[in-house]
Phi, psi and omega in degrees: 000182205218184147280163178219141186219118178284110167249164168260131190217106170253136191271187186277340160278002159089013155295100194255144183213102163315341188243056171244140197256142186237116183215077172311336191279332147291004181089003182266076204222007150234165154202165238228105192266142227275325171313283200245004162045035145282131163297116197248097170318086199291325192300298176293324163299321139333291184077016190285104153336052245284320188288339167312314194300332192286171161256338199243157186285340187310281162322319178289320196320289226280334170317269196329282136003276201295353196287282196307339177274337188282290145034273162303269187348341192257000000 
C-alpha cells in the first residue's frame, strides 16, 4: 500500500473533475477524460512522485510495472 491523493484534474479540452483519485500502488496512475478520452498521465500532472508514494519495497515494484506497461501503451 501507499500514499493516495484525491486531485482536480482539467484536461486540454476544458473538461474539469474535481474528485480523481491518484493511488499509484493501487493501479491508479491515469484518468481518462470522459469528454474527448484523452489519457491524462497523473504522476506527470501532478508532479506526485508515483514510486514516492509506495511504502513497501512491494509497492515500488508493482509502480514500476505499471509505469513500464503505461509505457508500451503509448
Amino acid at each position: 500500500m501507499g500514499d493516495r491523493y484525491t486531485l482536480s484534474v482539467t484536461c486540454e479540452c476544458g473538461e474539469k473533475d474535481d474528485d480523481v483519485w491518484y493511488a499509484p500502488t493501487c493501479g491508479f496512475m491515469t484518468w481518462t477524460c470522459p469528454k474527448c478520452k484523452k489519457v491524462i498521465d497523473l504522476e506527470s500532472y501532478s508532479g506526485i512522485n508515483a514510486e514516492g508514494c509506495a511504502s513497501t519495497e512491494y509497492g515500488i515494484k508493482a509502480v514500476q510495472e505499471q509505469k513500464s506497461k503505461m509505457e508500451k501503451n503509448k
